[in-house]
C-alpha positions, -999 to 999 in steps of 0.1 A, spaced: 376 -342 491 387 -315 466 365 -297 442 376 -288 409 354 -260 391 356 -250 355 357 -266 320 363 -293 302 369 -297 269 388 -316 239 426 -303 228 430 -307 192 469 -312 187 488 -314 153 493 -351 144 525 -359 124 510 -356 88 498 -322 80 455 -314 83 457 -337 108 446 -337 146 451 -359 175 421 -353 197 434 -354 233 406 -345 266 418 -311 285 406 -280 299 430 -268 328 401 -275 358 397 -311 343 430 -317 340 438 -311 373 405 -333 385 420 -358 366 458 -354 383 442 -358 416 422 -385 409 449 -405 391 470 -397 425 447 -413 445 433 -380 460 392 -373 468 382 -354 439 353 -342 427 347 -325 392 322 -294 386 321 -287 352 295 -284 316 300 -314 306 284 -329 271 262 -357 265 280 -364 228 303 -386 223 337 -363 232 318 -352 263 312 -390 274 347 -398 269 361 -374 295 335 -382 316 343 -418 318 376 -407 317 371 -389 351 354 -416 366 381 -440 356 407 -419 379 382 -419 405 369 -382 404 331 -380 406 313 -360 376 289 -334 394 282 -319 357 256 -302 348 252 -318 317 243 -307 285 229 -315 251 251 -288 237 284 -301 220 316 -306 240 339 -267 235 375 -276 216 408 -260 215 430 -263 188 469 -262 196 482 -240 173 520 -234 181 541 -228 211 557 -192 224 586 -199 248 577 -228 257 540 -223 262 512 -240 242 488 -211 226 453 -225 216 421 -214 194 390 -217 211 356 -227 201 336 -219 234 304 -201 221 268 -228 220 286 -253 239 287 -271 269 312 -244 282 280 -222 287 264 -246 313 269 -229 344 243 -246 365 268 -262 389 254 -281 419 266 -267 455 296 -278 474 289 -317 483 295 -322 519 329 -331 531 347 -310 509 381 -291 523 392 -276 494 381 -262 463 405 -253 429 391 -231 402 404 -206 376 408 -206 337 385 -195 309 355 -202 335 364 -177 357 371 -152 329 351 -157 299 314 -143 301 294 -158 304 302 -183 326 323 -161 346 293 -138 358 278 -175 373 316 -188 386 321 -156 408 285 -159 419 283 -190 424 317 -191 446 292 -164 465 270 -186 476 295 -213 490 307 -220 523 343 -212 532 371 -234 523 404 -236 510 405 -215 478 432 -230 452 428 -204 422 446 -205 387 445 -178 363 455 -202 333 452 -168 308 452 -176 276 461 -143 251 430 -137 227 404 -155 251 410 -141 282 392 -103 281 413 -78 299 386 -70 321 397 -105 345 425 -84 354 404 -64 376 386 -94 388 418 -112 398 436 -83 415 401 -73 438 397 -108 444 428 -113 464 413 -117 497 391 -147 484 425 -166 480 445 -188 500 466 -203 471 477 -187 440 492 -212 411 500 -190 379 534 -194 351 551 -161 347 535 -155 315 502 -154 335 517 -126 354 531 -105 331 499 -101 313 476 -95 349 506 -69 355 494 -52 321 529 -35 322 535 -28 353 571 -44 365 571 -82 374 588 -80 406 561 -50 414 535 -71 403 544 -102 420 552 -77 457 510 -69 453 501 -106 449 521 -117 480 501 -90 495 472 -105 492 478 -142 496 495 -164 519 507 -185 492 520 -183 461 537 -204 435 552 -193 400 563 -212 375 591 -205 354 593 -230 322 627 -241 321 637 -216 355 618 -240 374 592 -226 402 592 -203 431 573 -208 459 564 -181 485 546 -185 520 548 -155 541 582 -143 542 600 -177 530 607 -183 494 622 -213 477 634 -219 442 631 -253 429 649 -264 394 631 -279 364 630 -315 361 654 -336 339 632 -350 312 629 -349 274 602 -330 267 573 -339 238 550 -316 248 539 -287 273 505 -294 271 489 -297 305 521 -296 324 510 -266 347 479 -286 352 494 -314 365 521 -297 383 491 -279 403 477 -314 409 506 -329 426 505 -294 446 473 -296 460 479 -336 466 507 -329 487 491 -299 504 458 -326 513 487 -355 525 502 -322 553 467 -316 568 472 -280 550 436 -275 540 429 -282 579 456 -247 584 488 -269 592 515 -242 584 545 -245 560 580 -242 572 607 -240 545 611 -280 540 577 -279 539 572 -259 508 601 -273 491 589 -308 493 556 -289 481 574 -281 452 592 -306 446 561 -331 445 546 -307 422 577 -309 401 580 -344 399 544 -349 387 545 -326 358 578 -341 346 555 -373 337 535 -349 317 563 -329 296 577 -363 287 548 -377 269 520 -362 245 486 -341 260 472 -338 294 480 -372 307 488 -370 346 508 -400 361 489 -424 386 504 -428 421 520 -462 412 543 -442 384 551 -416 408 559 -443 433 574 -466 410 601 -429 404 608 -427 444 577 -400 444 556 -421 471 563 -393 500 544 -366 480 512 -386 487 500 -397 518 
């Protein structure tokens, strides 16, 4: 089983006629819950999530996929981000976070039988859930650490920077968009910036929009291209392209330490690819199931 830690919430998208809103579930960690799930992979969600009616929805949504709601749960409303325009190619949001269910941090342990964990995104950043995310990843036992910055320019303090960077060592996979890393470098030169984080981890994956994504593991990197697809949206992309990641990664036995070779991490990425294509072609966070990915010639990417 995988773990998924951080929020949920509800993305407010412009609708066609002006003052109005499409309300469309998100948050990056649920988003990714929900990719596995949909792919047929054990997942298991740990997240605030509300007892009103938004908070309901995308807990039955989760459960519809197959990803097990470990909460806590919470009177207080669900949190909501509004998308308000998009900067080379990259949604940017408003956030209403503050006397919601974002705040519940009382997440249950690890259940047993749990290999990997993914975590990241305004949890791991925003106090003050981020004092209990780093605190509670403490108390843990050792597994494979997916992590995802997900920064988000006016939400994200600049003090995560120095979280990220001295917590290095905690990861084992790195998923970040080349916006994310220009802002941890806080000026310092991408390729620089990028050297230190190869450092520190054993792998890590960029994405580059419409360059595609780079993988590194060790000393092998591979470039795959962007996929072929009219896009309608960007929203959630990244989240599902880390989904059919970490899918593939629990297909290879990688969360049991099977190593990548270079065909290895290109079909890594070219899963990963293929899954957020699904998303970029139609509206909001909506990950593909494992019959559309099949359906495309995607079946290898999950075993």
């Amino acid at each position: 089983m995988i773990a998924v830690l951080g929020e949920a919430l509800v993305d407010l998208l412009p609708a066609e006629r002006p003052g109005l809103w499409r309300a469309r579930a998100g948050g990056s960690p649920a988003n990714v819950a929900l990719g596995l799930g949909r792919l047929d992979v054990p997942a298991r969600f740990y997240g605030g999530l509300s007892r009103d009616g938004w908070g309901c929805w995308i807990r039955d949504r989760l459960r519809a996929a197959g990803v097990a709601a470990a909460g806590p749960f919470s009177e207080a409303p669900t949190p909501l981000a509004r998308v308000e325009e998009e900067v080379a190619g990259e949604a940017r949001y408003r956030f209403y976070l503050r006397g919601t269910a974002f705040e519940a941090v009382d997440w249950p342990g690890l259940a047993p039988g749990v290999r990997a964990l993914h975590a990241g995104s305004l949890a791991a950043a925003v106090s003050p859930a981020a004092e209990a995310f780093w605190a509670w990843l403490e108390r843990q036992p050792r597994v494979f650490f997916s992590f995802d910055p997900n920064v988000r320019p006016g939400a994200t303090p600049a003090a995560f920077r120095v979280r990220f960077w001295d917590g290095l060592d905690r990861f084992d996979l790195v998923r970040l968009s080349a916006a994310d890393l220009d802002w941890l470098a806080a000026g310092e030169d991408r390729g620089a910036a990028l050297a230190r984080l190869r450092d520190g981890v054993p792998w890590v994956v960029l994405t580059l929009g419409a360059g595609g994504a780079v993988g590194f593991y060790g000393e092998l990197e591979v470039h795959v291209p962007p996929p072929v697809v009219t896009v309608v949206d960007t929203v959630g992309a990244g989240d599902a392209f880390t989904a059919g990641l970490l899918a593939w990664a629990h297909g290879a036995g990688v969360f049991e330490g099977v190593a990548l070779d270079r065909a290895a991490l290109e079909r890594a990425l070219d899963c990963a690819t293929q899954v957020a294509a699904f998303v970029l072609a139609r509206a909001g966070a909506d990950p593909p199931t494992r019959a559309e990915l099949e359906a495309r010639g995607g079946g290898e990417c999950v075993k």
